[in-house]
C-alpha positions in Angstrom: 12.9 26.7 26.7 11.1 26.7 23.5 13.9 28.0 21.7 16.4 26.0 23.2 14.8 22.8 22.2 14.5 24.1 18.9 17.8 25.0 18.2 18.8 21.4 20.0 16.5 19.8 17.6 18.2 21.5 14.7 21.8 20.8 15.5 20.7 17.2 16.1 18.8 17.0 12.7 21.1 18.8 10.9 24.2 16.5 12.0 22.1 12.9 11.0 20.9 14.3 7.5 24.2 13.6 6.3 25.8 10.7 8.4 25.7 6.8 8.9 24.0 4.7 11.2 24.6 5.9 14.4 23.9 4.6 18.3 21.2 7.9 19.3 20.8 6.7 23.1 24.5 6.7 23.3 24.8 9.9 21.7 22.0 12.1 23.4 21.2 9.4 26.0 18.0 7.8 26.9 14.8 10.0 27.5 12.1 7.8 29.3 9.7 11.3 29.3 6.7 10.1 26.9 5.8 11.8 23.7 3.8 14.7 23.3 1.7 13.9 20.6 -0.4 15.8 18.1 -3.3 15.1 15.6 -4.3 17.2 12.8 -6.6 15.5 10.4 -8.9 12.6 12.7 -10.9 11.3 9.3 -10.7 7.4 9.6 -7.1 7.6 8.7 -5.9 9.9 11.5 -8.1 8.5 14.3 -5.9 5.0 13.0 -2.6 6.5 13.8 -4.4 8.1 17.2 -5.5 4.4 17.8 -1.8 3.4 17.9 -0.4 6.0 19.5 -2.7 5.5 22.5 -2.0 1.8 23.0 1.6 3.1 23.5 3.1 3.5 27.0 5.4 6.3 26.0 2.8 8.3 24.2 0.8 11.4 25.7 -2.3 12.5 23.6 -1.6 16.5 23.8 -4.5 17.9 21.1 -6.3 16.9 18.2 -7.5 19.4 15.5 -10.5 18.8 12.6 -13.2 21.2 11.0 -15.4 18.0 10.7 -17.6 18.3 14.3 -18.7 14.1 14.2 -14.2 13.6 13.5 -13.9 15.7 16.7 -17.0 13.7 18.1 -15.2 10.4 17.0 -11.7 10.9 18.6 -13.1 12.6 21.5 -15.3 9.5 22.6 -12.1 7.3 21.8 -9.7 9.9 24.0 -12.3 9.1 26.9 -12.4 5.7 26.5 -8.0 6.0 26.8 -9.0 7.3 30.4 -7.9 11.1 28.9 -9.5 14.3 30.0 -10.2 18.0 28.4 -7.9 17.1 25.7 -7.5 20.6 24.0 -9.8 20.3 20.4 -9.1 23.4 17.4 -12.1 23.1 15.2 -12.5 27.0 13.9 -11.5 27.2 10.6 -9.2 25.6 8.1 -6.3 27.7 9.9 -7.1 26.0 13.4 -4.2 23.7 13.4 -1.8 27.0 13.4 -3.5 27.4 17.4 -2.7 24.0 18.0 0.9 24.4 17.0 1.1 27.6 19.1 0.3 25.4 22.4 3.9 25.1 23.3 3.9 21.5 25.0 4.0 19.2 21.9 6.7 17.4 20.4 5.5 15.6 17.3 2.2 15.8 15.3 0.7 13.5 12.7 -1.1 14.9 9.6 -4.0 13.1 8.0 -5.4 15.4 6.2 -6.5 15.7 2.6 -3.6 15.8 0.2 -3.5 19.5 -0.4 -3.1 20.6 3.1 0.0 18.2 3.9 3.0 20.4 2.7 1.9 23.6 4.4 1.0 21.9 7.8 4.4 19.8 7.6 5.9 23.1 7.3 4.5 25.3 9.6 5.0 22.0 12.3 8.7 22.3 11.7 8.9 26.0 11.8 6.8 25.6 15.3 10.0 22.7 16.1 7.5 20.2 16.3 8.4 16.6 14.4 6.1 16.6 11.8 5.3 13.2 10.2 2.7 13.6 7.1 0.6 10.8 5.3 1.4 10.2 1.8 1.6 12.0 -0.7 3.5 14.5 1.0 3.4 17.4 -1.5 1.5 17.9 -5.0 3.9 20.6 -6.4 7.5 20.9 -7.2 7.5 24.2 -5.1 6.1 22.3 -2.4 8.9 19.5 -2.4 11.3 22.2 -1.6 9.3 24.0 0.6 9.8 20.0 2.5 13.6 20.2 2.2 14.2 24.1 2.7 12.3 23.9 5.6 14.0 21.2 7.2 17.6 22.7 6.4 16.2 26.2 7.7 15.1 24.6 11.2 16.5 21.1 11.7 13.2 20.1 12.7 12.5 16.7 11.2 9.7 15.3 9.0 9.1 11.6 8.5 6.8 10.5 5.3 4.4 8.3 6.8 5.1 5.5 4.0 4.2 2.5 6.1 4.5 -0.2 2.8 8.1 0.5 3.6 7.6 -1.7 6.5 5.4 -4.3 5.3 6.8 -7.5 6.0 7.2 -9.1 2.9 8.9 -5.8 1.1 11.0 -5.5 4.3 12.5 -9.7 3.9 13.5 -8.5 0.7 14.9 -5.4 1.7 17.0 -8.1 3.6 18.2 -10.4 1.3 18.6 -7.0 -1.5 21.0 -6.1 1.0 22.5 -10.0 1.9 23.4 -10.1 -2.0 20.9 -13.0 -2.8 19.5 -10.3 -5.8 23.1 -9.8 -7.0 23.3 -6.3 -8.9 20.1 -4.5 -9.0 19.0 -4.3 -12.4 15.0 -3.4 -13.0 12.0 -2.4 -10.5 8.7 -2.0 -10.7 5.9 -1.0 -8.3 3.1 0.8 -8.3 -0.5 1.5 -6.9 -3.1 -0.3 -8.3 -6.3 -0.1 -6.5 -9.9 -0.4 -7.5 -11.2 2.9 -6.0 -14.6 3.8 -7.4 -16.2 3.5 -4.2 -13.9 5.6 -2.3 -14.1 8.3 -4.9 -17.6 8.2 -4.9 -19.4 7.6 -1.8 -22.4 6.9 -1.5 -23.6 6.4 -5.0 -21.9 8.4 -8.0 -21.4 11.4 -5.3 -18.4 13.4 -4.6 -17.3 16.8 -3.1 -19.1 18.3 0.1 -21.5 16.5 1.3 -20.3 13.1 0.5 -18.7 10.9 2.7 -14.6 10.3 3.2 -12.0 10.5 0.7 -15.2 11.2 -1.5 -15.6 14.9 -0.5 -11.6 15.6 -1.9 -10.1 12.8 -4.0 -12.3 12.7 -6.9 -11.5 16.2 -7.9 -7.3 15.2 -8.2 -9.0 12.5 -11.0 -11.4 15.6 -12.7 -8.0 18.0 -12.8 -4.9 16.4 -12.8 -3.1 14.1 -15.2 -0.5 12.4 -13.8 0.4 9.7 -11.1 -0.8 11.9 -8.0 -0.2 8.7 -5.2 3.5 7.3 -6.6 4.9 7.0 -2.9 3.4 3.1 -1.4 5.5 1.7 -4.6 8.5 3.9 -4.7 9.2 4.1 -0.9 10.3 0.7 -0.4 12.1 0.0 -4.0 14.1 3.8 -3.0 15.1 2.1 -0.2 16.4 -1.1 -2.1 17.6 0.8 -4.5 19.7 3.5 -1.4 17.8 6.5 -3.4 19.5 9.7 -1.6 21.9 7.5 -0.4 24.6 7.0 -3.0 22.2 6.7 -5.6 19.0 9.2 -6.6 16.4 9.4 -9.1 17.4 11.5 -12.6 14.7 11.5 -14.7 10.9 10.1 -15.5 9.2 9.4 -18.8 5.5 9.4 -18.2 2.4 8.2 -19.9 -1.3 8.2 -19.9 -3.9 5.9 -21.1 -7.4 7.3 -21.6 -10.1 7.9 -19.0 -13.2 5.5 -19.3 -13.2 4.2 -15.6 -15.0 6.6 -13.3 -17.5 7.3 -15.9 -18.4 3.5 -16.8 -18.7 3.7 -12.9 -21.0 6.9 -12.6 -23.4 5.4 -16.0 -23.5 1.7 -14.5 -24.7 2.7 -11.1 -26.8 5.8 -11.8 -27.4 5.4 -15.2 -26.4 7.9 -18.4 -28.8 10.8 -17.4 -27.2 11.4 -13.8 -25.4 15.1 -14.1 -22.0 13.7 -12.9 -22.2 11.1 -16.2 -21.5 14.6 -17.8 -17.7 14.9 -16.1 -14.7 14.8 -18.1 -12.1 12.7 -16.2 -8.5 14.4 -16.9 -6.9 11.6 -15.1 -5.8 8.5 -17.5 -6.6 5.3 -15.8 -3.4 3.5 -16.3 -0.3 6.3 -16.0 3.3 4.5 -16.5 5.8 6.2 -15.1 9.7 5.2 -16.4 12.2 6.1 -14.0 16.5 6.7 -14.7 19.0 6.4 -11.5 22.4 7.4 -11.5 23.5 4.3 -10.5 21.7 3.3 -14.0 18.5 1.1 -12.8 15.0 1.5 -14.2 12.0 1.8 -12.0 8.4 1.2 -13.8 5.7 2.9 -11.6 1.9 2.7 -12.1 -0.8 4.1 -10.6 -4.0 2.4 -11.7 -7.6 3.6 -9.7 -10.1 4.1 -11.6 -10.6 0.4 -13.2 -12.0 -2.9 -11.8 -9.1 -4.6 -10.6 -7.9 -7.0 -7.8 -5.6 -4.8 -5.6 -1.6 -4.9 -6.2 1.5 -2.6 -5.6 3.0 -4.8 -8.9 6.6 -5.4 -7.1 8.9 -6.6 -9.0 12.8 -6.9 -7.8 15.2 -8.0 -10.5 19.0 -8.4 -10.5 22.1 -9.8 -12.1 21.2 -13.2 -9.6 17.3 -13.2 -9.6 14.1 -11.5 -9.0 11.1 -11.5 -6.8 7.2 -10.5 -7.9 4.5 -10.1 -5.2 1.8 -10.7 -7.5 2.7 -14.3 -8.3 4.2 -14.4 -4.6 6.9 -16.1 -6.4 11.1 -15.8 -6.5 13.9 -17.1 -9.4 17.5 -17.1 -7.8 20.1 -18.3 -10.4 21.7 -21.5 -9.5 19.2 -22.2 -6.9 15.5 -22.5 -8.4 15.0 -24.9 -10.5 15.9 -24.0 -14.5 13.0 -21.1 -15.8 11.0 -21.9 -13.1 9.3 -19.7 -10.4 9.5 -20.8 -6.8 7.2 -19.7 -4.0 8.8 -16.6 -2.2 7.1 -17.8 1.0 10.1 -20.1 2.5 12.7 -17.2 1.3 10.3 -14.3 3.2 10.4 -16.4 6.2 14.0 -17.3 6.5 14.8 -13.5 5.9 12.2 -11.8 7.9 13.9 -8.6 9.1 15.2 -8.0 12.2 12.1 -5.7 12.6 10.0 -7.7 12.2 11.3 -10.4 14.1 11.5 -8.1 17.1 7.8 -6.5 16.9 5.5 -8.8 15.5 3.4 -9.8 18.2 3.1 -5.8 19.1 1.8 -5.0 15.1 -0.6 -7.6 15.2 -3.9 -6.2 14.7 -1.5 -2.7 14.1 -3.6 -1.8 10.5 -2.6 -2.7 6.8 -1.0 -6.3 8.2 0.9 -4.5 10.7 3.0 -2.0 8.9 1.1 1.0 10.3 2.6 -0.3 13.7 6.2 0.1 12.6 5.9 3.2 10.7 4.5 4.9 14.0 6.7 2.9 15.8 10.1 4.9 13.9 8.8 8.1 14.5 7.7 8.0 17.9 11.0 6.5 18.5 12.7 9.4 16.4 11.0 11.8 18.9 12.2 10.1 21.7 15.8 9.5 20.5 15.9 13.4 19.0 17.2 12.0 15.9 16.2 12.5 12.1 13.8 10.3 11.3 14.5 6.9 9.2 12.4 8.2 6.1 13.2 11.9 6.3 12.3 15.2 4.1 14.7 14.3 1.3 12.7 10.9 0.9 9.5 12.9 1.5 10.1 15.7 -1.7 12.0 12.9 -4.1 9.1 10.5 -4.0 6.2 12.6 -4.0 8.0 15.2 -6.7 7.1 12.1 -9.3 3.3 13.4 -9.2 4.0 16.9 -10.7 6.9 15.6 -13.1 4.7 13.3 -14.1 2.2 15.6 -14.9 4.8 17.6 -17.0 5.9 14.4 -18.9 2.3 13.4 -20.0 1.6 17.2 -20.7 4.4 17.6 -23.3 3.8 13.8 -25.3 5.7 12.0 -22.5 8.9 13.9 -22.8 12.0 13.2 -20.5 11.8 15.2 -17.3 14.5 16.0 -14.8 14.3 15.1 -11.5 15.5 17.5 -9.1 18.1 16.7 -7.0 16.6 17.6 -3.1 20.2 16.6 -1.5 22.0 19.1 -3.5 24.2 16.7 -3.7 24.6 15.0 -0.4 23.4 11.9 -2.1 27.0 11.1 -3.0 28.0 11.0 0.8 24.9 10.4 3.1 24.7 6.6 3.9 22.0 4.5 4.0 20.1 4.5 7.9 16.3 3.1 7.0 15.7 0.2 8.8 19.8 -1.4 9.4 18.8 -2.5 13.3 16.2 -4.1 15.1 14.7 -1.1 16.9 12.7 1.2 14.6 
């Protein structure tokens, strides 16, 4: 049976990667049976996602999987409170979650786990024919970008990036009115993530690594040995999607740049003063990296990642055409023969009269869903993707294009911000696949 489903999955997969919109209850008709859902990674990220999925009706917690006993503890005491029983728990070893994909009865597992393991379990999830959908970023290397798409093509087993600003609310009305027209020609975009996360990569105090507590005990290492925008996907997602990246349009090539690195060790001297051993660290990462992106179709994309200075919090969008533009951080729109002359507008009647369909439909179900609601909806398309046995709306082509900016970045800055190609994970499909994030009112 296992193998049937599998290769069902794959011909499935296989036959969506390259189409158009299509009606999926029609085609494979409509399977009421709930999800089987797995969990592997139940930090406070994962046990969100397991929060979700257990306030669905068409969701079946099947196992969970951590080497952290009090994350175990956590979702355990939540599972029982969900009315669940003897949920099946692998805790033995970083190579537990291989047991839990070896169970036989689960359709779809979510990976929160830290950023090095998300390529490898993605994998071995599709390779098992389980949907895997992976927190962002999705892969670190080039190698593991294609490890994503050759994967995929090998087993037809889907994986969905788990970029939920794709469905915030505000980037998703202008997704709408990008693709009413109101933008004209798309010209310039910019985006980024730009986050004041000192805390989070040391906690508590100037601490980081094992024993500290969260992100703490991984992320601060990425800052101490990598160089380049290592979390480009919460800005690139959504303007990829405006922009129909890997749909008649895909990303050619990155300039890169890196400031210097005062931020995290201002931090470390202002809270534990000069003589604390981690004032010693050399930071690698720059605190401000600008990343300058080509298209075929001949737009420019500005990305920045920006952590490790006090700063107000901001993904910097910016959405500029031949008729107008849109910024978030002045929550303002200029549309050519509309606004008044050289003067902004607030975007707020515009976001409302263009709320998507999606969000028209399920707003009173992602209230209170995490992040404003988007972590509703991006749960929300791949649960329904399992159901459905379709690809999934962000799929592994999106998954290796937009996380491949960390490593490429990291070559650009390397070599004194030199052009860098950007692979081309369609192998040419781009020219012919058609746009499917987000064109209905259903997920």
């Amino acid at each position: 049976m296992k193998t049937k489903r599998r290769e069902f999955i794959k011909t499935s997969a296989t036959a969506i990667a390259g189409a158009s919109v299509m009606t999926p209850n029609v085609i494979f008709g409509k399977d009421d049976r709930k999800v089987r859902m797995a969990f592997i990674g139940l930090g406070g990220r994962g046990r969100w996602h397991m929060k979700l999925c257990l306030q669905r009706e068409d969701v079946e917690v099947k196992a969970i999987c951590d080497i952290d006993p009090k994350a175990i503890a956590a979702s355990e005491k939540m599972l029982k409170t969900a009315g669940y029983k003897n949920v099946p728990a692998y805790t033995d070893g970083e190579e537990a979650y291989l047991k839990l994909l070896e169970q036989g009865d689960i359709d779809g597992v979510i990976i929160a786990t830290p950023w090095v393991w998300h390529t490898k379990m993605a994998c071995a999830a599709m390779r098992a024919g389980i949907y895997a959908g992976v927190e962002v970023s999705a892969a670190n290397t080039l190698e593991e970008c294609w490890d994503l798409v050759n994967t995929f093509e090998e087993t037809g087993t889907p994986c969905m990036i788990l970029e939920n600003v794709n469905y915030r609310r505000d980037v998703m009305a202008v997704l709408n009115m990008v693709r009413q027209g109101l933008f004209g020609e798309l010209i310039h975009m910019e985006c980024g993530y730009q986050h004041n996360l000192q805390k989070v990569k040391f906690n508590p105090g100037v601490e980081f690594g094992p024993g500290a507590h969260g992100e703490a005990r991984w992320r601060t290492r990425h800052s101490i040995l990598r160089n380049g925008d290592v979390y480009p996907t919460h800005g690139l997602g959504p303007v990829s999607s405006m922009l129909d990246i890997n749909f008649g349009n895909r990303l050619l090539y990155l300039t890169s740049t890196a400031s210097k690195a005062r931020g995290l060790h201002d931090y470390i001297v202002k809270t534990a003063g000069k003589d604390h051993p981690n004032a010693k660290i050399k930071f690698k990462l720059g605190d401000v990296i600008t990343t300058v992106i080509k298209t075929a179709n001949d737009e420019t994309i500005t990305v920045q990642h920006d952590t490790n200075l006090p700063r107000p919090y901001s993904l910097g969008f910016r959405v500029q055409g031949t008729e107008g533009l849109w910024m978030d951080v002045n929550k303002s729109i200029y549309l050519d023969g509309k606004s008044p002359d050289h003067s902004w507008e607030p975007a707020a009647p515009y976001l409302e009269k263009y709320d998507h369909p999606l969000w028209k439909r399920y707003a009173r179900q992602a209230e209170g869903g995490g992040h404003g609601g988007m972590d509703f909806f991006v749960d929300h398309a791949f649960v329904e993707s399992i159901k459905r046995k379709v690809n999934t709306p962000l799929d592994a082509y999106d998954a290796a294009a937009w996380s491949s900016i960390a490593p490429l970045s990291e070559m650009s800055i390397a070599h004194g911000s030199e052009p860098v190609d950007i692979p081309d994970f369609t192998r040419g499909m781009w020219m012919k696949r058609k746009p499917k994030f987000a064109l209905t009112d259903e997920y």
